[in-house]
C-alpha positions as CSV (number, residue, x, y, z in Angstrom):
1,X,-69.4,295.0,5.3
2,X,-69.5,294.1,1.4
3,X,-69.2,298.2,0.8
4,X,-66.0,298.3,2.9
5,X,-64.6,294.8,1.8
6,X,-65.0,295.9,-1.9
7,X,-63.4,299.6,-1.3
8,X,-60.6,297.7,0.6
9,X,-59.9,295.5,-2.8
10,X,-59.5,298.2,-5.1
11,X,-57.2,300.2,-2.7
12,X,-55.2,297.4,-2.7
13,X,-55.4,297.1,-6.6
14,X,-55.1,300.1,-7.1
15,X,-51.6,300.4,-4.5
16,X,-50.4,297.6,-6.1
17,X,-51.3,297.7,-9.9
18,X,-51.7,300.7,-10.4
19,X,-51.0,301.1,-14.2
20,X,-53.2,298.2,-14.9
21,X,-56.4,299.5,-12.7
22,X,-55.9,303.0,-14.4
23,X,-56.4,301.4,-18.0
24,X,-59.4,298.9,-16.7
25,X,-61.5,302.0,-15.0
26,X,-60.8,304.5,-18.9
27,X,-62.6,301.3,-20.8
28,X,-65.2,301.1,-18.8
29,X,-65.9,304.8,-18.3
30,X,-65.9,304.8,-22.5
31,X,-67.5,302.0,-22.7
32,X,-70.5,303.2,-20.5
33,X,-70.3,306.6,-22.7
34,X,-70.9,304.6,-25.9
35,X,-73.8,303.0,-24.0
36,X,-75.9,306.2,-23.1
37,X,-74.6,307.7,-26.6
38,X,-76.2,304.5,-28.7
39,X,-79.2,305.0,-26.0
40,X,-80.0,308.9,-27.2
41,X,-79.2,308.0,-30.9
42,X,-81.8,305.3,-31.0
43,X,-84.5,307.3,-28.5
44,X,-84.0,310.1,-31.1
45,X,-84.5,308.0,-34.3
46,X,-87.7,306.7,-32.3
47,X,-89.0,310.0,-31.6
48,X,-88.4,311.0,-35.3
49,X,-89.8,308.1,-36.5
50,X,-92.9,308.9,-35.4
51,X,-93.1,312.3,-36.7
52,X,-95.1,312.9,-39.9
53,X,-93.0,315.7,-41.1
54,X,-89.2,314.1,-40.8
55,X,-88.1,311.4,-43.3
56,X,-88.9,308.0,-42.8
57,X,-91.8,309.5,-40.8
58,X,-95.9,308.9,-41.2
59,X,-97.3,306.8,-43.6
60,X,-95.7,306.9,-46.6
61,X,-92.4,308.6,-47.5
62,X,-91.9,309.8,-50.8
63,X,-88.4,310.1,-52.2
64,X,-87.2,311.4,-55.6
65,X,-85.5,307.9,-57.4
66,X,-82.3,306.5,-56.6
67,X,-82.5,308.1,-53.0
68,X,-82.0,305.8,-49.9
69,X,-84.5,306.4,-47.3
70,X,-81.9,305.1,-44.4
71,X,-79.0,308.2,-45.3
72,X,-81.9,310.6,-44.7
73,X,-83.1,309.6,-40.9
74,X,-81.4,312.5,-39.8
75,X,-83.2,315.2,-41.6
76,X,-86.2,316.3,-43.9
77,X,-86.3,315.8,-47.6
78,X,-86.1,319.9,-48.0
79,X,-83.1,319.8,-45.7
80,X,-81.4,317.9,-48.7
81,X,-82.8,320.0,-51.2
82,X,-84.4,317.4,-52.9
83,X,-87.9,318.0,-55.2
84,X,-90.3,315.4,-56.5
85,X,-91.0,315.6,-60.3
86,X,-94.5,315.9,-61.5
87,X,-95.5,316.2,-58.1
88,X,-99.4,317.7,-59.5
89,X,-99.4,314.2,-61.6
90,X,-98.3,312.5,-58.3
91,X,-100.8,313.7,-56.2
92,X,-103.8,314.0,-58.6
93,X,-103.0,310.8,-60.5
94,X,-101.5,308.3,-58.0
95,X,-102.3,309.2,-54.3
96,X,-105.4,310.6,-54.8
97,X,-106.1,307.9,-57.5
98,X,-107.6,304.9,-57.5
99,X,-105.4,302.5,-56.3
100,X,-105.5,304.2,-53.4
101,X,-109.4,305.2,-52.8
102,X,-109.5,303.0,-50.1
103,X,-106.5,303.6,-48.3
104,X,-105.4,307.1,-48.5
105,X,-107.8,310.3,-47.7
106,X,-105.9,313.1,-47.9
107,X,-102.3,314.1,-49.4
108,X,-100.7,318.1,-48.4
109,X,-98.1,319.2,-50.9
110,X,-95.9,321.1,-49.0
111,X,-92.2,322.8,-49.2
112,X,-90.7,323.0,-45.3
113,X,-87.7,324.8,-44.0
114,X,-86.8,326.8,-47.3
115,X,-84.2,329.3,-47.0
116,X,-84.8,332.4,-47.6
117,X,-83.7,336.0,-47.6
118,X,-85.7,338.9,-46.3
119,X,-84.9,342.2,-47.0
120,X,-85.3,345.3,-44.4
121,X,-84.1,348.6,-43.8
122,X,-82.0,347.8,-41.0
123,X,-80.3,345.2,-43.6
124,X,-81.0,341.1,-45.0
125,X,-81.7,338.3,-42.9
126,X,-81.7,334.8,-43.6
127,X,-85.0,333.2,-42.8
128,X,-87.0,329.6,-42.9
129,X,-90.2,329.9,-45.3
130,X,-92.9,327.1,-45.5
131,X,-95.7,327.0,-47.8
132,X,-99.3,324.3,-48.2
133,X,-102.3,324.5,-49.8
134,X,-104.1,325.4,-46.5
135,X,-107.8,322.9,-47.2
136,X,-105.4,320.1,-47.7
137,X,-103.1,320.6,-45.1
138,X,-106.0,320.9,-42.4
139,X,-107.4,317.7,-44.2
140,X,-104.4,315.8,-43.6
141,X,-103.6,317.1,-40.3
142,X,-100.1,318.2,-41.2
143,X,-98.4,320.1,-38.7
144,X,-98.2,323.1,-41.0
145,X,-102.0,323.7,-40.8
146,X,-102.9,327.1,-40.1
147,X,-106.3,326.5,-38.3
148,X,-107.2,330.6,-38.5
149,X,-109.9,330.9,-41.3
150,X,-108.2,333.7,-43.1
151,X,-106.0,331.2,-44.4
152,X,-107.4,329.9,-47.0
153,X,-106.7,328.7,-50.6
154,X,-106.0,331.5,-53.4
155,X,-106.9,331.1,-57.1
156,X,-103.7,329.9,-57.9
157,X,-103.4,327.2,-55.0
158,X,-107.1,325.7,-56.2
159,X,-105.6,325.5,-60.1
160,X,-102.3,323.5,-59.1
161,X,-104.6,320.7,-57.7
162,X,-107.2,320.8,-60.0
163,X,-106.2,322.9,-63.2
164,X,-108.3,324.3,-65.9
165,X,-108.2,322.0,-69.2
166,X,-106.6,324.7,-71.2
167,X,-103.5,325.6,-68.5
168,X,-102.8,322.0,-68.0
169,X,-102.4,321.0,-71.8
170,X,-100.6,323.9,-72.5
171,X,-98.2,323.7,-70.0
172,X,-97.6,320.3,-71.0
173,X,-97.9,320.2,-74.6
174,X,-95.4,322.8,-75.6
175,X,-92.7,322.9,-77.9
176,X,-88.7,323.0,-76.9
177,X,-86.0,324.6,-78.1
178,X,-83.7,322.1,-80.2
179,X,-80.0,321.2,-79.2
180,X,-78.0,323.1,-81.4
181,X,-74.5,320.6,-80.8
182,X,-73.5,319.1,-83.6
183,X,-75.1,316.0,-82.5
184,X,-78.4,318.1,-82.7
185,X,-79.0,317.5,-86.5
186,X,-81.0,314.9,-86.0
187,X,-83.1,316.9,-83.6
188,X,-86.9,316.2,-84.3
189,X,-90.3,316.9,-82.1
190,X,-93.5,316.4,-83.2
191,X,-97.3,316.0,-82.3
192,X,-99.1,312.7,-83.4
193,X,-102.3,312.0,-83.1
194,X,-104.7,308.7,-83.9
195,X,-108.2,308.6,-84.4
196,X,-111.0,305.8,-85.0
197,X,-114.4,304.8,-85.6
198,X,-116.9,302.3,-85.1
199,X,-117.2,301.9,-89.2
200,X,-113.6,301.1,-89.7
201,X,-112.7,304.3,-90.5
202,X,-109.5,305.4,-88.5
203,X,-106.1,307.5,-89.7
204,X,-103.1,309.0,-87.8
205,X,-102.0,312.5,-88.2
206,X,-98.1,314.0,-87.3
207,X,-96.8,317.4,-87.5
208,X,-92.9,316.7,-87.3
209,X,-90.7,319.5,-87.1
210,X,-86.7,319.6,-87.4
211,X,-84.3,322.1,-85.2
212,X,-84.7,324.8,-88.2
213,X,-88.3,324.8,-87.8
214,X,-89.4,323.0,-90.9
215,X,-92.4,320.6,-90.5
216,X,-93.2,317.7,-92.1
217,X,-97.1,317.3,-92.1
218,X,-98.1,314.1,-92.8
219,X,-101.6,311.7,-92.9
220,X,-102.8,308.6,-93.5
221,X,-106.1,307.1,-93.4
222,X,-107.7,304.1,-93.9
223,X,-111.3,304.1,-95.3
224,X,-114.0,301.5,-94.3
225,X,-113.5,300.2,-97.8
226,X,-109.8,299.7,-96.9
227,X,-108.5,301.8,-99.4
228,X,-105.6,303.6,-97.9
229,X,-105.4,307.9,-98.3
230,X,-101.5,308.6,-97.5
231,X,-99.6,312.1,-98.5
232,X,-96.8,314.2,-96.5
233,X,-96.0,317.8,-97.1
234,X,-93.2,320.0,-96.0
235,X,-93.2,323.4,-94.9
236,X,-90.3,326.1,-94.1
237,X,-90.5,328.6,-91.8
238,X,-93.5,327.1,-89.5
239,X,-95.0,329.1,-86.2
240,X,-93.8,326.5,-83.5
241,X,-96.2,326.5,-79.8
242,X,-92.8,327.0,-78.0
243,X,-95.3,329.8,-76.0
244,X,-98.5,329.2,-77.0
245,X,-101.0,326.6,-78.3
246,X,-100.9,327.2,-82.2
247,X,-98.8,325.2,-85.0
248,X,-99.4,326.5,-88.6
249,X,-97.7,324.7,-91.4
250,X,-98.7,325.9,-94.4
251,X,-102.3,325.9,-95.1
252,X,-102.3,322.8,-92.5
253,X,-103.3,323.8,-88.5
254,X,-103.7,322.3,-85.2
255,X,-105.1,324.6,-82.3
256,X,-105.9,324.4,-78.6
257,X,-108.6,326.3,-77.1
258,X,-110.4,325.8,-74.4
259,X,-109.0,323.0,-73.8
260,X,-110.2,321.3,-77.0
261,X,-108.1,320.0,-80.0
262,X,-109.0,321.3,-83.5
263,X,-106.8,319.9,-86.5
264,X,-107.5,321.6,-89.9
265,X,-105.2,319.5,-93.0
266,X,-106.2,320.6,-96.5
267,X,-105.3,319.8,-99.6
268,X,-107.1,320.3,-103.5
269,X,-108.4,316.3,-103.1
270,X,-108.5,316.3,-99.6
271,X,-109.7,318.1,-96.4
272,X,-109.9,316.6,-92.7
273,X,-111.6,319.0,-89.6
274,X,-111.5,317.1,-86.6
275,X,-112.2,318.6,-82.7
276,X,-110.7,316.3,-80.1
277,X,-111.9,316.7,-76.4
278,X,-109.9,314.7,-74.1
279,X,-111.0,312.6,-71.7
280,X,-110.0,314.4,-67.8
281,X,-107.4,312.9,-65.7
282,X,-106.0,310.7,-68.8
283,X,-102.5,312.1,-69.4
284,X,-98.9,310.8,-69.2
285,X,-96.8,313.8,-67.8
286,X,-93.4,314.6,-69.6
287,X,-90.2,312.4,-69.1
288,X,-86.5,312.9,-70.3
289,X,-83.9,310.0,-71.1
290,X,-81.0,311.5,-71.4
291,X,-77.5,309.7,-71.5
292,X,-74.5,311.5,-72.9
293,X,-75.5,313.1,-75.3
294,X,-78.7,311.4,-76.3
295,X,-82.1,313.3,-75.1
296,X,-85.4,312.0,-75.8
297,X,-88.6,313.5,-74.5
298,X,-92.6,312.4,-74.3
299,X,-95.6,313.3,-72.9
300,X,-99.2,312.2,-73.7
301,X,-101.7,315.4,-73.1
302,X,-104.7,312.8,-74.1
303,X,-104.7,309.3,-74.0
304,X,-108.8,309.0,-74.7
305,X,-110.9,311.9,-76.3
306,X,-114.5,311.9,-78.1
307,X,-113.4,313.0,-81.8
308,X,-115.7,314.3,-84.2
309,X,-116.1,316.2,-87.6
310,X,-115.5,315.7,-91.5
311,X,-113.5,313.6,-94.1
312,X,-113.5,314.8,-97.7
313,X,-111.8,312.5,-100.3
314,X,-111.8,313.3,-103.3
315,X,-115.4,314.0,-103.8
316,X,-116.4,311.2,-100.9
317,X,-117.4,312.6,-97.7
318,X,-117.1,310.6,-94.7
319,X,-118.2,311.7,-91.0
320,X,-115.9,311.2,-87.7
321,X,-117.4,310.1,-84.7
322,X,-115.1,308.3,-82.4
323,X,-112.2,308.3,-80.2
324,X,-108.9,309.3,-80.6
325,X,-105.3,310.0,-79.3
326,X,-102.6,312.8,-78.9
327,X,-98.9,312.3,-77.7
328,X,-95.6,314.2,-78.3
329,X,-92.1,313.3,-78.7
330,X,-89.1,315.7,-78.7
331,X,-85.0,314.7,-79.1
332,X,-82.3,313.0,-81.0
333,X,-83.7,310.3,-83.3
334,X,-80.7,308.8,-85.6
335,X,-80.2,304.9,-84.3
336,X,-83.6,305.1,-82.6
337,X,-86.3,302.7,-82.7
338,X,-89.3,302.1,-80.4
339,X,-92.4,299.7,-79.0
340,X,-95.5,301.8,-78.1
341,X,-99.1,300.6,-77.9
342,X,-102.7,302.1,-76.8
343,X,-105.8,301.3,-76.5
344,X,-108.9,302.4,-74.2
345,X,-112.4,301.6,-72.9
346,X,-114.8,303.9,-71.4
347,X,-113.3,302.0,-68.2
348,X,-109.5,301.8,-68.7
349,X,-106.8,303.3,-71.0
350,X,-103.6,301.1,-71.2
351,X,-99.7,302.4,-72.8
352,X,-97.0,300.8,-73.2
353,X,-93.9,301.9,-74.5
354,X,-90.4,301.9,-74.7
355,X,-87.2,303.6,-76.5
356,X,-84.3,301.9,-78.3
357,X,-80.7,303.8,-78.4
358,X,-77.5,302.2,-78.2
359,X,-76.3,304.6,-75.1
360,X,-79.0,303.4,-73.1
361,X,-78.6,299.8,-72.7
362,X,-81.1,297.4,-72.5
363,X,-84.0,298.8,-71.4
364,X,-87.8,297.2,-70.4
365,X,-91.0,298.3,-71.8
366,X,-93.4,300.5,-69.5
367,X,-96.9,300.0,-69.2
368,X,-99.6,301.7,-67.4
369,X,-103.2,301.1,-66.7
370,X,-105.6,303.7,-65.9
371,X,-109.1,303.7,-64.5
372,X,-111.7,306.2,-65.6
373,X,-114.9,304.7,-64.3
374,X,-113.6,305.2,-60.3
375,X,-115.3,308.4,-58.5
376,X,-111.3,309.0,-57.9
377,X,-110.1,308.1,-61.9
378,X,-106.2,307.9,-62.5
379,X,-103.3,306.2,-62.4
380,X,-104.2,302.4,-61.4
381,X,-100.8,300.5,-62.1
382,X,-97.7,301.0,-63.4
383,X,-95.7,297.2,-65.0
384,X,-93.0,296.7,-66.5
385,X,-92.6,294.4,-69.3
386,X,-90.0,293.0,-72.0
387,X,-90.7,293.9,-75.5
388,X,-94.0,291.9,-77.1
389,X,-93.2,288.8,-78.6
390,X,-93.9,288.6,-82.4
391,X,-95.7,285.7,-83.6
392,X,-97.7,284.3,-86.0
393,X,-95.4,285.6,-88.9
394,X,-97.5,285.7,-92.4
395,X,-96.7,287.3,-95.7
396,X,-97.1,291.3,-95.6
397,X,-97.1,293.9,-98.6
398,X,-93.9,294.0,-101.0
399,X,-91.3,296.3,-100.0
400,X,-89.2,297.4,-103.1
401,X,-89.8,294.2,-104.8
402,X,-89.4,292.0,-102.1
403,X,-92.4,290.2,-100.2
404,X,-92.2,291.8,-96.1
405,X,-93.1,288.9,-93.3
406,X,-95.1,290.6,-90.8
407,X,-96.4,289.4,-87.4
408,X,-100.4,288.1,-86.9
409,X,-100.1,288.7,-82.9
410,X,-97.9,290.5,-80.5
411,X,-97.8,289.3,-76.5
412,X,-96.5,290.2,-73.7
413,X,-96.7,290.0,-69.7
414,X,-96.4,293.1,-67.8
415,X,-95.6,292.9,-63.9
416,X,-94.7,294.9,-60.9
417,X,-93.5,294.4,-57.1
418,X,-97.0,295.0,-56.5
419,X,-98.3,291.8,-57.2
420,X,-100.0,293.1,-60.2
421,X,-100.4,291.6,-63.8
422,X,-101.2,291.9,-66.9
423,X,-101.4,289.4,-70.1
424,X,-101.7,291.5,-72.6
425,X,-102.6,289.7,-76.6
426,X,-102.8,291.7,-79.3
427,X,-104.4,290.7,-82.6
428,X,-103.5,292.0,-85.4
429,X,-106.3,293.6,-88.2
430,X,-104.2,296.1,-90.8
431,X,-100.5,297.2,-91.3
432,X,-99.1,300.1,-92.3
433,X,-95.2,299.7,-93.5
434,X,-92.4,302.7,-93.5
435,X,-89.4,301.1,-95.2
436,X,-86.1,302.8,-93.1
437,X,-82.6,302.2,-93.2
438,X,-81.8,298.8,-92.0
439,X,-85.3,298.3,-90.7
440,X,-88.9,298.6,-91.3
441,X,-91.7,300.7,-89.5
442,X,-95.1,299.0,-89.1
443,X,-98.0,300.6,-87.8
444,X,-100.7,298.2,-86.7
445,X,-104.3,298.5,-86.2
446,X,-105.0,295.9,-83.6
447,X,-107.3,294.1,-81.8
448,X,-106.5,294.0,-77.5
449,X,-107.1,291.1,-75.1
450,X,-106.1,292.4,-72.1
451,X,-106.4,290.4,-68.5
452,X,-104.9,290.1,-65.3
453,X,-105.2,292.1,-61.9
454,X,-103.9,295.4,-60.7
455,X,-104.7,297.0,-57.4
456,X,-106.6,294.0,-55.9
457,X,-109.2,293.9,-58.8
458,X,-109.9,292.1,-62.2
459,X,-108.9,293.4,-64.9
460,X,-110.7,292.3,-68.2
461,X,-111.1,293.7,-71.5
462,X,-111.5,293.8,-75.2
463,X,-111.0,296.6,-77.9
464,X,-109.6,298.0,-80.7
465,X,-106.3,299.9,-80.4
466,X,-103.0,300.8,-81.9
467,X,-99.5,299.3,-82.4
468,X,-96.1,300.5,-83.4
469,X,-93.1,298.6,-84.1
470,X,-89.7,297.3,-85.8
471,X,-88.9,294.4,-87.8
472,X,-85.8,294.0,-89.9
473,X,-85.7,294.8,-93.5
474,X,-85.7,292.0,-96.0
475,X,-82.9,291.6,-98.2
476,X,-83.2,292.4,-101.6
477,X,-83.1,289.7,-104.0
């Protein structure tokens, strides 16, 4: 009866308004299109969701910076040919790190869908190629596991995870070819490296080279006496490591072998052999800022070794038995200034840095933390921070005549989204001045205070480390 009561109404309707019926019957067929349409989008995005393989999919999704995870729901990271820098550093230093000891057991690198062209007699054919290292895939039960026991890691795949000393430094320690544009003249890259002991005896050491391969050797050293041993040399025509391991400046050498640092400076009054054996797992990969034209570049192969060997001085002989450090800066250095501090336990190693240019805008100090007592050591935090507060001004050393103020203590509070933090006080011990143009470079010896927590634990420490920074130059009377 309602069947037949309700058929008789839109006949009627329909007879009589026929126009009208027409349009009402189109929007609700679309409208019940849209429906199901929404329905299948959203049942897909569900079923993707869960798949460890698809963006926003498993886990934890990793995406190069500046990439929105919600524009990719639709397709894999390879799909958009996009590639994760420093993706060794990544896995050995951060996910398989300590932060994450207790939360993540196994990472698989992998490249997915690749295109590819195979070549046959019968012609080419496009093709999708895949690749893992096969232990860690199976470990993390990614679907690209190949559970056949022929498949199985090669040479090569064990060294990407877990390289030999001597490949890792000297793939990351190398040399790079300067900018030859006319903004290139003040093109510079250097090595620098810091050592200390537990007598007061401690010095810093830079081979600096320009785009026409000159170098600019250069020491300084403070004896437990104080006294302060400071010379520089220059040398044309030096053999650069832009292939190897090996700068030669003169009679003045650094080497890497074995995956051990051995610096060799002489001079008729003076003669320093050190070997530096870095600490494993303590390195800063390499990182660009580019803008315009500007391009600086660092990387720290060693931010703790055991250092030993010989200091001559005149007829003084001093023995070196400490720690030390190694970093390496590359790129155009007119209008630059910086903040950089380090200092280490045999339980963490803290840097902090950051780089002044006027085409980058204001920028924040980075600072990371790293643990090296974990069974998993690595990369435990990474804070940002403005630049250290200077305080506790005092008079300093005369510079051309005029008496420099100089800072007692630097401070400053480092923080992330994390919830981590750090307080970070840093008292000051001895100065070493540069006069420049406009400004003057102090390097400090310094005494750390750090505290604060990162990664759910305590962090609190005490030691001797090193500072650099800028303060203004006095005017001349």
């Amino acid at each position: 009866m309602k069947a037949a009561t309700a058929a008789l109404i839109a006949r009627r309707s329909l007879g009589t308004r026929p126009r009208r019926t027409l349009v009402l019957l189109i929007g609700y067929g679309v409208g019940v299109a849209v429906m199901l349409a929404l329905l299948a989008v959203g049942d897909a995005l569900h079923w993707q969701a869960q798949d460890k393989d698809v963006i926003s999919g498993g886990d934890v999704v990793l995406l190069p910076e500046g990439i929105d995870p919600d524009v990719l729901k639709v397709g894999g990271v390879t799909a958009m040919f996009l590639a994760i820098p420093n993706a060794r550093f990544l896995v050995r230093q951060v996910l398989l790190g300590p932060r994450y000891a207790g939360v993540i057991d196994g990472v698989s690198p992998e490249i997915a869908d690749n295109l590819v062209y195979l070549r046959t007699p019968r012609g080419i054919h496009p093709a999708k190629a895949s690749a893992d290292l096969p232990d860690l895939a199976r470990q993390s039960r990614s679907a690209l596991a190949i559970s056949a026991s022929a498949w199985k890691e090669s040479p090569h795949d064990r060294k990407w995870l877990k390289p030999d000393p001597l490949m890792l430094l000297t793939e990351i320690d190398r040399f790079h070819r300067p900018v030859n544009s006319t903004q290139g003249r003040s093109w510079a890259e250097w090595w620098y490296f810091n050592f200390s002991t537990p007598d007061g005896l401690y010095g810093y050491v830079s081979m600096v080279a320009d785009r026409s391969r000159r170098v600019l050797a250069g020491v300084t050293v403070v004896l437990p006496d104080e006294r302060i041993v400071r010379w520089t040399e220059a040398h044309a025509a030096t053999a650069l490591p832009f292939d190897g391991s090996v700068l030669q400046a003169g009679p003045h050498r650094v080497t890497l072998t074995r995956g051990t640092y051995r610096l060799h400076l002489v001079r008729p009054d003076f003669s320093l052999d050190l070997e530096m054996r870095p600490v494993a797992q303590l390195y800063v990969p390499p990182v660009e800022w580019r803008a315009g034209t500007f391009v600086s570049g660092y990387v720290v192969p060693v931010l703790r070794a055991e250092v030993s060997g010989a200091l001559r001085v005149g007829r003084l002989q001093f023995p070196v038995n400490g720690t030390g450090y190694h970093d390496h800066n590359w790129g155009l250095w007119e209008a630059v200034t910086w903040e950089w501090g380090a200092v280490s336990t045999a339980d963490y190693a803290l840097l902090a840095g950051m780089i002044r240019h006027p085409s980058l805008g204001r920028q924040q100090m980075l600072v990371s933390l790293y643990g090296t007592h974990d069974s998993r050591p690595g990369l435990l935090g990474l804070l940002r921070a403005s630049a250290p507060t200077l305080e506790e001004w005092r008079p300093g050393p005369l510079v051309e005549g005029v008496r420099l103020r100089v800072p007692g203590r630097l401070t400053y509070r480092a923080v992330n989204d994390a919830g981590d933090y750090l307080h970070v006080r840093i008292g000051v011990k001895d100065i070493i001045n540069t006069p420049g143009k406009g400004h003057v470079f102090l390097q400090l010896r310094a005494r750390y205070r750090v505290e604060g927590e990162v990664a759910g634990r305590s962090i609190s420490f005490t030691a001797d480390g090193f500072v650099e920074t800028f303060i203004p130059r006095p005017r001349e009377r």
